[in-house]
C-alpha positions in Angstrom: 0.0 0.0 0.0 1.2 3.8 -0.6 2.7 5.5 2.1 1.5 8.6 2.8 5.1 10.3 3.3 4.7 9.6 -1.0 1.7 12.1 -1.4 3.5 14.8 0.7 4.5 17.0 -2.5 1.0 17.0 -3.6 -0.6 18.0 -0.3 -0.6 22.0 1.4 -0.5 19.9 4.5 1.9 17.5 4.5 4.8 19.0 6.1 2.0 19.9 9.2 0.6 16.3 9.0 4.4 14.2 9.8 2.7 11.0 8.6 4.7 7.9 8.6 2.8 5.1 8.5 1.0 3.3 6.1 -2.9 4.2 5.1 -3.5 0.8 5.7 -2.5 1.4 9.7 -5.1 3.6 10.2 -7.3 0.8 9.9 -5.9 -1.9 11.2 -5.0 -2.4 14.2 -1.1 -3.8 15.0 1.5 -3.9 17.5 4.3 -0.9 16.6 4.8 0.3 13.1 4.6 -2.4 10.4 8.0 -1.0 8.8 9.6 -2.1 11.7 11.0 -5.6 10.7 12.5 -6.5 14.0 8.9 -5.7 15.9 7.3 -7.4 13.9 9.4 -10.4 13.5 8.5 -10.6 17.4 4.9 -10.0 17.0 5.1 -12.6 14.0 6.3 -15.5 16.5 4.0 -14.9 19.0 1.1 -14.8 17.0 1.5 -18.4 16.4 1.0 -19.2 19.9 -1.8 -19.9 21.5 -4.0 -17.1 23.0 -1.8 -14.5 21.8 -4.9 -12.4 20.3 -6.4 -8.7 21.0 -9.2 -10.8 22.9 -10.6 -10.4 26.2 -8.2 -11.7 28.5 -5.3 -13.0 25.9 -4.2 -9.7 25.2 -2.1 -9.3 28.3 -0.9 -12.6 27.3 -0.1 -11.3 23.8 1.7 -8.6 25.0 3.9 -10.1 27.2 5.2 -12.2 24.3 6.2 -9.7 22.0 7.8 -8.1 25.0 9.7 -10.8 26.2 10.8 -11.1 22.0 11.9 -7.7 21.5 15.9 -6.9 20.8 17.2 -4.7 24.1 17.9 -0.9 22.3 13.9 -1.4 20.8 13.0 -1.5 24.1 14.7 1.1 25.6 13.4 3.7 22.5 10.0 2.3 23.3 9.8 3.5 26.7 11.9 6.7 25.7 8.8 7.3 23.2 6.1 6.3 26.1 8.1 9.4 28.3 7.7 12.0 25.3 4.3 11.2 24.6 3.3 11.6 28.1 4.3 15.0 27.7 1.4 16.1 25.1 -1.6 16.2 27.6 0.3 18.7 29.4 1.4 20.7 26.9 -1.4 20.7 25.0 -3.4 22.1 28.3 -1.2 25.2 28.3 -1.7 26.2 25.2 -5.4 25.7 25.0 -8.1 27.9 26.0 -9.7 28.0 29.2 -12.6 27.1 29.9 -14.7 29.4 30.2 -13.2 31.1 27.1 -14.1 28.1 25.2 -17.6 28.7 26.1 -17.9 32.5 25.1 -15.9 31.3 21.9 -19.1 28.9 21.0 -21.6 31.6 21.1 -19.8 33.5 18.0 -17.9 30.7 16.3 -19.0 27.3 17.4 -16.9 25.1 15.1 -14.0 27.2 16.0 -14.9 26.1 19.6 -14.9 22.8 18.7 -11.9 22.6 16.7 -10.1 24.5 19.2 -11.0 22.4 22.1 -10.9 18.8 20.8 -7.5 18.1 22.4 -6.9 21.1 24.7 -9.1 22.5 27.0 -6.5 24.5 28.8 -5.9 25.8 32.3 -7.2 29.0 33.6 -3.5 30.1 32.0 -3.0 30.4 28.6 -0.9 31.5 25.9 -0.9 33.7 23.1 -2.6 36.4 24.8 0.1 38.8 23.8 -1.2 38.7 20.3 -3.7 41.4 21.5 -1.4 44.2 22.4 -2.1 45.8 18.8 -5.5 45.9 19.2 -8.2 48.0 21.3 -9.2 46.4 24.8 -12.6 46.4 26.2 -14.0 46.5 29.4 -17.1 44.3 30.4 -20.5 46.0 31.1 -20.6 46.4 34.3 -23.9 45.7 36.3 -25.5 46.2 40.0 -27.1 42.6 39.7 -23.7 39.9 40.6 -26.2 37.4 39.2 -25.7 39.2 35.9 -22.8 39.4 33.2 -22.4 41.3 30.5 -19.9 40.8 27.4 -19.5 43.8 25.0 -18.6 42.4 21.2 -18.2 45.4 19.0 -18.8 45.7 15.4 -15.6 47.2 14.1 -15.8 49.0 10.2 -14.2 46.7 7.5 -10.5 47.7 6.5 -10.8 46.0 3.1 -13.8 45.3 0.3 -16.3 42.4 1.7 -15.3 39.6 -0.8 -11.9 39.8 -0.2 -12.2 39.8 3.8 -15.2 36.9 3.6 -12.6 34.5 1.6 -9.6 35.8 4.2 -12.5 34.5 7.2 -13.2 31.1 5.0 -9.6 30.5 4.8 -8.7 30.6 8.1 -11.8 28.6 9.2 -10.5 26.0 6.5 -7.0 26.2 8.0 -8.5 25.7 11.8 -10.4 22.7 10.9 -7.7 21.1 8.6 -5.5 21.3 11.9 -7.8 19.6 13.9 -8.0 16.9 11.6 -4.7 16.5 11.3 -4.3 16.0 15.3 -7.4 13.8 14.8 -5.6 11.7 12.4 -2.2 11.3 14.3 -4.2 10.5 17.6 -6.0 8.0 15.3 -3.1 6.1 13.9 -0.9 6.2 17.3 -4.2 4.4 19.2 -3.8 1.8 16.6 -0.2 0.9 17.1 -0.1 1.1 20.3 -1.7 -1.2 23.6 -2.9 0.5 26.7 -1.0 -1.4 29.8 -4.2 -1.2 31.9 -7.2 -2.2 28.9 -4.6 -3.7 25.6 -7.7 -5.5 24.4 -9.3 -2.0 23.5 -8.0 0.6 20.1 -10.2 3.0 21.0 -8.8 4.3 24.2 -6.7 7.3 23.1 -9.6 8.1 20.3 -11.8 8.9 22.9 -9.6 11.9 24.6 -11.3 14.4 21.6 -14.4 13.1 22.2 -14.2 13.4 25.7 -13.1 17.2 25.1 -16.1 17.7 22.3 -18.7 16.5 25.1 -16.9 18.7 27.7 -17.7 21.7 25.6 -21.5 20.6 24.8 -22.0 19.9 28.6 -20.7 23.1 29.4 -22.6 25.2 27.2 -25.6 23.2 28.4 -24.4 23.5 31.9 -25.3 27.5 31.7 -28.5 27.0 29.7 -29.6 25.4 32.6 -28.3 27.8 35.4 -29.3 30.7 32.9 -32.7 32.7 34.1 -32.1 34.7 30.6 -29.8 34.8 27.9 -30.1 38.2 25.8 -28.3 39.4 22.4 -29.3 42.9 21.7 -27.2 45.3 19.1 -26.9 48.5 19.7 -28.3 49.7 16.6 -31.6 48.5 17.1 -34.3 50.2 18.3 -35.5 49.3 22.0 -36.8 46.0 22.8 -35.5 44.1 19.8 -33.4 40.7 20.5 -30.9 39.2 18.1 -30.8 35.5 18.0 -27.6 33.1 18.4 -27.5 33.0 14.6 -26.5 36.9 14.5 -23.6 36.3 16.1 -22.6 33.4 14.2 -22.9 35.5 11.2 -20.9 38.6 12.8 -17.5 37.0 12.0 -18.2 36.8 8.3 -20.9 39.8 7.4 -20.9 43.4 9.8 -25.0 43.6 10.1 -27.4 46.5 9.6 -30.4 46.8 11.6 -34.3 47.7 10.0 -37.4 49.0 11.7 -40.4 48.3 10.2 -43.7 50.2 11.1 -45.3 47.9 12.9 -42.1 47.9 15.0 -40.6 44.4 13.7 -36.8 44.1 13.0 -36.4 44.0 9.0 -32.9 42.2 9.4 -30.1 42.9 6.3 -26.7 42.6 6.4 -23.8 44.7 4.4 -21.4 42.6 1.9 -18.6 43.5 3.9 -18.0 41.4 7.0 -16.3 43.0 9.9 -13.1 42.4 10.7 -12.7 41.7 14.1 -15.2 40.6 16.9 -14.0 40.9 20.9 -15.7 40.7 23.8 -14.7 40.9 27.7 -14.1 37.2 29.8 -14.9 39.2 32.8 -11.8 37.2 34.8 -9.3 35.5 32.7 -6.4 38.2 31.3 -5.5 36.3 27.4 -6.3 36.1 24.2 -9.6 33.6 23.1 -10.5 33.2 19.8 -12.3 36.6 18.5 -12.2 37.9 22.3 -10.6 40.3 23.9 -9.6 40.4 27.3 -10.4 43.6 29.6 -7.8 46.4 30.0 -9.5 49.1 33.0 -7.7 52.0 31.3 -9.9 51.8 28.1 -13.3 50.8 28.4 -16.1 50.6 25.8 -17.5 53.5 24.2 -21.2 52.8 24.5 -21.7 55.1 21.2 -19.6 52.8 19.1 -22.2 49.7 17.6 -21.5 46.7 19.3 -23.9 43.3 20.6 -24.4 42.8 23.9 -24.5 39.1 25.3 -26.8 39.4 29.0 -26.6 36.3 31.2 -28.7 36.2 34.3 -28.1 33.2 36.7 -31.0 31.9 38.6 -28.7 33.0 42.0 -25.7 34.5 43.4 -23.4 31.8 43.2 -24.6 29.5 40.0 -21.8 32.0 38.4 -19.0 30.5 40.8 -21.0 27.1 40.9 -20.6 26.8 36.6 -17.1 27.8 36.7 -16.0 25.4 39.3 -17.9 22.9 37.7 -16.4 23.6 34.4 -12.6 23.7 35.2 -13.2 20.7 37.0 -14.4 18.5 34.0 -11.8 19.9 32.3 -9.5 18.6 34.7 -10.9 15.1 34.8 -10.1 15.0 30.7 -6.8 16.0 31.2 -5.7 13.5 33.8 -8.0 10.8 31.2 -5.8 11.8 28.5 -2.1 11.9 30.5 -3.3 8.0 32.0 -3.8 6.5 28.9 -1.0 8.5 27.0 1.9 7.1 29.6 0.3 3.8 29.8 0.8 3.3 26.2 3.5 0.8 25.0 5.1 0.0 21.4 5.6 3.7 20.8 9.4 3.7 19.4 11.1 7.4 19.9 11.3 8.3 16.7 7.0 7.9 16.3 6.8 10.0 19.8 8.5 13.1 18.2 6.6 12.8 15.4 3.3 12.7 17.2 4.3 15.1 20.0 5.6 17.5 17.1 2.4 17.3 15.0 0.1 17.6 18.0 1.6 20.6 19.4 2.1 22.5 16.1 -1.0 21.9 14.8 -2.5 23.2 18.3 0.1 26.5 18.7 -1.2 27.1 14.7 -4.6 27.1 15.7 -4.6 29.4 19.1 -2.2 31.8 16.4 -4.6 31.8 13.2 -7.6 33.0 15.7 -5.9 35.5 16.6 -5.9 36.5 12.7 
């Protein structure tokens, strides 16, 4: 079967991919890469013997054998390659998004959310916030009611004609997604070359770290839902009373919208051909950069003049806010300790594989956090 290493010159994203295996291995489940003759030759011998499967209860057995078959300096680069790849759950953590970034983040650009959160839900830390220091800061709407929060997203004028910016937005969304895939792919083929000490008869193990993080971020934005008395998206231009739907926001990052008044008071909704150019709004407590938001600076607050939405959560009490954080950050904490256990527990992982996966995990992540800054 054709490597994929072969397709490279023909692919935008091969040098971000670092494929080395075969298509084939992505499908198929084996013990260490299938170019590896002296692996294999060990994996070969035992598979004549019996109970030496990936069945219940002969996989330890199976294991064991191939083990006890391998040549000394193999070894030795296999557990080197289990102690690099034990480092991606914690890397990938600080360079992700916090939490509750990840959550504002879905209410303007959900798949960016998704994409963006699929292997790192970070720590209350992150990085990349220094990207911002170019651009305006804002200040969140402050309120008398501590049930209440308020997140200012401004509608800034296009800099360039609308076509031009909308296929500028397209790409980049195309470039987010294409990295996630490729971390989706690598996670994909490492699972199936490699056993879990603790459950070797499953494949699936490491596979379900992003979908763990996916259902992280649809339990969380469900989480508030349920807390919420009232979610409200207003804009500014809009005559009083009128709400905007999640949909208008959705729409901010790729068209900057106008707002109608019809006689009998309903909103006529139209939007210009040229999409804004940035969208930012206020996390209210954690001081970085989140995808399309901007993170408050006291010494230069929002201009209520300027057009902007306004997203209005009202908990049902005083502490639900303090109650969905907690609640939050620690989910996100039971992933990442998922995702470092079955990551160190993983055997067959030669040294050279490690760096390839470590290196193709972190990139791909550090390109995302940097191209939603763009």
């Amino acid at each position: 079967m054709k490597s994929l290493p072969s397709l490279y010159p023909y692919s935008p994203f091969g040098v971000l991919t670092l494929f080395s295996v075969p298509v084939g291995a992505a499908v198929n489940r084996a013990i260490g890469l299938a170019s590896d003759a002296r692996t294999q030759a060990a994996v070969q011998e035992c598979s004549f013997k019996p109970n030496r499967t990936f069945n219940f209860g002969e996989c330890s057995g199976l294991v064991k054998c191939v083990l006890d078959g391998l040549p000394s300096d193999i070894s030795a680069g296999m557990q080197s390659g289990a102690n690099i790849a034990s480092l991606v759950p914690t890397i990938l953590v600080i360079v992700g998004a916090a939490p509750l970034d990840l959550v504002q983040l879905a209410f303007i650009s959900p798949h960016r959310a998704a994409a963006t959160c699929m292997f790192g839900v970070g720590l209350p830390s992150g990085l990349f916030w220094q990207l911002q220091v170019h651009l305006p800061h804002l200040a969140d709407k402050k309120t008398s009611d501590p049930r209440t929060r308020q997140w200012l997203i401004p509608v800034r004028k296009p800099s360039r004609r609308g076509s031009s910016q909308l296929a500028r937005t397209l790409l980049i969304d195309a470039a987010i997604l294409a990295l996630a895939s490729v971390m989706l792919w690598r996670n994909i083929t490492v699972g199936l070359q490699t056993v879990v000490t603790w459950r070797c008869e499953y494949s699936w193990l490491l596979t379900c770290w992003p979908m763990a993080c996916l259902f992280w971020l649809i339990i969380a934005i469900a989480l508030l839902h349920v807390l919420a008395e009232s979610i409200q998206i207003t804009y500014s231009e809009d005559s009083p009373g009128v709400r905007r739907t999640r949909l208008d926001l959705i729409l901010l990052s790729y068209r900057a919208p106008r707002a109608k008044v019809s006689t009998d008071g309903a909103l006529e909704m139209a939007f210009s051909q040229t999409p804004r150019s940035k969208v930012y709004a206020n996390t209210g407590f954690n001081s970085k950069l989140v995808t399309y938001l901007i993170i408050p600076s006291p010494h230069s607050p929002c201009k209520d003049s300027e057009p902007h939405f306004m997203l209005t959560i009202k908990m049902r009490t005083e502490n639900s806010w303090g109650w969905f954080e907690s609640t939050i950050e620690a989910l996100a904490v039971g992933v990442y300790l998922y995702a470092t256990f079955v990551v160190t527990s993983s055997l067959f992982l030669s040294g050279s594989q490690a760096i390839l996966y470590a290196t193709a995990m972190i990139l791909s992540m550090s390109a995302i956090r940097v191209s939603e800054s763009l």
